[in-house]
C-alpha positions in Angstrom: 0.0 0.0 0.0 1.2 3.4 -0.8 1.8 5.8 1.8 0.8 9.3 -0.1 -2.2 10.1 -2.9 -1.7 9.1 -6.1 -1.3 13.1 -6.5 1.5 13.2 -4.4 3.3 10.9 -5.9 3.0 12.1 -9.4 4.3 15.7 -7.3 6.9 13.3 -6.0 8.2 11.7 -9.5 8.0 14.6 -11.8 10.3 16.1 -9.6 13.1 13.4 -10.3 16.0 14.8 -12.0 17.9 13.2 -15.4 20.8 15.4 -15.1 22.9 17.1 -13.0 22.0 14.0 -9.9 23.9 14.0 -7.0 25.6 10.8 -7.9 26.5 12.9 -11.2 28.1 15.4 -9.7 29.7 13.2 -7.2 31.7 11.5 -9.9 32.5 14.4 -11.5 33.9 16.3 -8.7 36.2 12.9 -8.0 37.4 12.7 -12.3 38.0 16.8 -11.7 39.7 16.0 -8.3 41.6 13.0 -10.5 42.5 16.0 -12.8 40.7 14.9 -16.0 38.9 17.2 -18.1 35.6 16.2 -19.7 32.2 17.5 -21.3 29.2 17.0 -20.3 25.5 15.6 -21.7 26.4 15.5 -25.9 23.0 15.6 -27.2 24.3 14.5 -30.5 25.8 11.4 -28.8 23.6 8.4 -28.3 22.1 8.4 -24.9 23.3 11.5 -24.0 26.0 10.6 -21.9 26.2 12.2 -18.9 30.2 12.4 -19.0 32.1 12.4 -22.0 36.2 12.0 -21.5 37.5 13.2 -25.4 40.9 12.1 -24.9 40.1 8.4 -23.6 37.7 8.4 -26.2 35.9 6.9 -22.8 31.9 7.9 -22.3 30.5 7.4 -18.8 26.7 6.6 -17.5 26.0 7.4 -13.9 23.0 5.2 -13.4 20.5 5.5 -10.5 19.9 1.4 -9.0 16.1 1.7 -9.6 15.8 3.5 -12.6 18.4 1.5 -14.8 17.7 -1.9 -12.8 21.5 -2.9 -11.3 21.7 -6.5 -11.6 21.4 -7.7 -7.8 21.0 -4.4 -6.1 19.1 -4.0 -3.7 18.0 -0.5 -5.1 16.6 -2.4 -8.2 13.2 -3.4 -6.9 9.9 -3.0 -8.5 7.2 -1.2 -6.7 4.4 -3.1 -5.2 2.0 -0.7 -6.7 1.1 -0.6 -10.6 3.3 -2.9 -11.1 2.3 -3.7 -14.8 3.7 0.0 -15.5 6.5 -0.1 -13.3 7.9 -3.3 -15.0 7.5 -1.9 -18.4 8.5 1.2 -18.0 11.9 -0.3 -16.3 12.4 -2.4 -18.7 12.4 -0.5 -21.7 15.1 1.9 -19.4 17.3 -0.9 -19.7 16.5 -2.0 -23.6 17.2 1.5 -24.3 20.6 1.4 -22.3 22.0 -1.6 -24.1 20.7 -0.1 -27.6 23.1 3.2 -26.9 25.9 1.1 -25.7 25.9 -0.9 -28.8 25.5 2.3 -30.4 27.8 3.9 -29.1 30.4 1.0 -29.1 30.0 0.9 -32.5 30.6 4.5 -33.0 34.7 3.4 -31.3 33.9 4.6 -27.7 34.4 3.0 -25.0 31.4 2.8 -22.9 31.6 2.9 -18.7 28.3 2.5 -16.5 29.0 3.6 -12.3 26.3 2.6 -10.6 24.6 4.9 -7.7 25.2 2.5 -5.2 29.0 2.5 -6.1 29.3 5.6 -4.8 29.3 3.8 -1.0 33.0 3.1 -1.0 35.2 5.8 -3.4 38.5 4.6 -2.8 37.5 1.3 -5.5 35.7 3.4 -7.7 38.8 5.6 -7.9 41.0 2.7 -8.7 38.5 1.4 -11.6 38.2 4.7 -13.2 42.1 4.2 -13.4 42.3 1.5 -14.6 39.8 1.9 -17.6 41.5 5.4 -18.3 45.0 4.2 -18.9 45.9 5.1 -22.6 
Protein backbone atom coordinates (compact mmCIF):
# COMPACT_ATOMS: atom_id res chain seq x y z
CA UNK A 1 0.00 0.00 0.00
CA UNK A 2 1.24 3.37 -0.81
CA UNK A 3 1.75 5.79 1.79
CA UNK A 4 0.79 9.28 -0.11
CA UNK A 5 -2.19 10.11 -2.91
CA UNK A 6 -1.73 9.10 -6.06
CA UNK A 7 -1.32 13.09 -6.54
CA UNK A 8 1.55 13.22 -4.37
CA UNK A 9 3.34 10.86 -5.88
CA UNK A 10 3.01 12.11 -9.37
CA UNK A 11 4.28 15.69 -7.35
CA UNK A 12 6.94 13.26 -6.02
CA UNK A 13 8.15 11.66 -9.49
CA UNK A 14 8.00 14.63 -11.78
CA UNK A 15 10.32 16.06 -9.65
CA UNK A 16 13.08 13.37 -10.34
CA UNK A 17 16.05 14.83 -11.96
CA UNK A 18 17.86 13.20 -15.45
CA UNK A 19 20.83 15.42 -15.14
CA UNK A 20 22.91 17.06 -13.05
CA UNK A 21 22.05 14.00 -9.87
CA UNK A 22 23.93 14.03 -7.04
CA UNK A 23 25.64 10.76 -7.94
CA UNK A 24 26.49 12.90 -11.20
CA UNK A 25 28.12 15.43 -9.65
CA UNK A 26 29.66 13.20 -7.23
CA UNK A 27 31.70 11.53 -9.85
CA UNK A 28 32.49 14.43 -11.52
CA UNK A 29 33.89 16.34 -8.67
CA UNK A 30 36.19 12.92 -8.04
CA UNK A 31 37.42 12.73 -12.29
CA UNK A 32 38.05 16.77 -11.65
CA UNK A 33 39.73 15.99 -8.33
CA UNK A 34 41.64 13.05 -10.45
CA UNK A 35 42.49 16.05 -12.82
CA UNK A 36 40.72 14.91 -15.96
CA UNK A 37 38.89 17.16 -18.10
CA UNK A 38 35.61 16.17 -19.72
CA UNK A 39 32.22 17.51 -21.26
CA UNK A 40 29.17 16.96 -20.34
CA UNK A 41 25.54 15.56 -21.69
CA UNK A 42 26.41 15.47 -25.92
CA UNK A 43 23.04 15.64 -27.16
CA UNK A 44 24.35 14.45 -30.46
CA UNK A 45 25.82 11.36 -28.78
CA UNK A 46 23.58 8.41 -28.28
CA UNK A 47 22.10 8.44 -24.92
CA UNK A 48 23.33 11.51 -23.99
CA UNK A 49 25.95 10.63 -21.93
CA UNK A 50 26.23 12.21 -18.90
CA UNK A 51 30.17 12.42 -19.04
CA UNK A 52 32.11 12.43 -22.04
CA UNK A 53 36.19 12.02 -21.53
CA UNK A 54 37.48 13.19 -25.41
CA UNK A 55 40.86 12.11 -24.88
CA UNK A 56 40.08 8.41 -23.61
CA UNK A 57 37.69 8.44 -26.15
CA UNK A 58 35.93 6.88 -22.82
CA UNK A 59 31.95 7.93 -22.30
CA UNK A 60 30.53 7.44 -18.75
CA UNK A 61 26.70 6.63 -17.49
CA UNK A 62 26.05 7.40 -13.89
CA UNK A 63 23.04 5.18 -13.43
CA UNK A 64 20.48 5.47 -10.45
CA UNK A 65 19.87 1.42 -9.03
CA UNK A 66 16.14 1.75 -9.61
CA UNK A 67 15.77 3.55 -12.61
CA UNK A 68 18.39 1.53 -14.78
CA UNK A 69 17.70 -1.86 -12.84
CA UNK A 70 21.49 -2.87 -11.34
CA UNK A 71 21.69 -6.52 -11.56
CA UNK A 72 21.39 -7.69 -7.78
CA UNK A 73 21.02 -4.40 -6.08
CA UNK A 74 19.09 -3.96 -3.72
CA UNK A 75 17.96 -0.49 -5.09
CA UNK A 76 16.62 -2.40 -8.20
CA UNK A 77 13.22 -3.35 -6.91
CA UNK A 78 9.91 -3.04 -8.51
CA UNK A 79 7.22 -1.21 -6.69
CA UNK A 80 4.36 -3.11 -5.16
CA UNK A 81 2.04 -0.73 -6.73
CA UNK A 82 1.07 -0.55 -10.62
CA UNK A 83 3.27 -2.88 -11.12
CA UNK A 84 2.33 -3.66 -14.78
CA UNK A 85 3.70 0.00 -15.53
CA UNK A 86 6.51 -0.12 -13.35
CA UNK A 87 7.91 -3.27 -15.00
CA UNK A 88 7.46 -1.90 -18.44
CA UNK A 89 8.54 1.18 -18.02
CA UNK A 90 11.94 -0.25 -16.26
CA UNK A 91 12.42 -2.43 -18.70
CA UNK A 92 12.36 -0.45 -21.74
CA UNK A 93 15.06 1.85 -19.43
CA UNK A 94 17.34 -0.86 -19.72
CA UNK A 95 16.47 -2.01 -23.63
CA UNK A 96 17.23 1.50 -24.34
CA UNK A 97 20.61 1.40 -22.32
CA UNK A 98 22.04 -1.55 -24.14
CA UNK A 99 20.67 -0.12 -27.64
CA UNK A 100 23.05 3.19 -26.88
CA UNK A 101 25.90 1.14 -25.68
CA UNK A 102 25.92 -0.95 -28.78
CA UNK A 103 25.54 2.30 -30.42
CA UNK A 104 27.81 3.89 -29.13
CA UNK A 105 30.37 1.01 -29.08
CA UNK A 106 30.04 0.87 -32.52
CA UNK A 107 30.60 4.49 -32.96
CA UNK A 108 34.69 3.40 -31.35
CA UNK A 109 33.90 4.61 -27.71
CA UNK A 110 34.39 2.96 -25.04
CA UNK A 111 31.39 2.85 -22.88
CA UNK A 112 31.58 2.89 -18.70
CA UNK A 113 28.30 2.50 -16.47
CA UNK A 114 29.01 3.62 -12.29
CA UNK A 115 26.26 2.61 -10.57
CA UNK A 116 24.65 4.94 -7.68
CA UNK A 117 25.22 2.49 -5.25
CA UNK A 118 28.99 2.46 -6.09
CA UNK A 119 29.32 5.65 -4.75
CA UNK A 120 29.31 3.84 -1.02
CA UNK A 121 33.00 3.09 -1.01
CA UNK A 122 35.21 5.79 -3.42
CA UNK A 123 38.52 4.59 -2.80
CA UNK A 124 37.53 1.32 -5.47
CA UNK A 125 35.72 3.40 -7.68
CA UNK A 126 38.77 5.60 -7.89
CA UNK A 127 40.96 2.71 -8.73
CA UNK A 128 38.53 1.41 -11.62
CA UNK A 129 38.24 4.73 -13.22
CA UNK A 130 42.10 4.21 -13.43
CA UNK A 131 42.32 1.53 -14.65
CA UNK A 132 39.81 1.95 -17.63
CA UNK A 133 41.54 5.35 -18.29
CA UNK A 134 45.01 4.19 -18.94
CA UNK A 135 45.93 5.11 -22.62
Amino acid sequence: MDNVSSKQRSINMSRVKGKNTRPEMTIRSLLHKMGYRFRLHNKKLPGNPDIILPKYKTIIFVHGCFWHQHEGCRKATIPQTNTDFWKIKLSKNVSRDSQNNDKLISLGWKVVIIWECELKNIEPLKNRIKKILIL
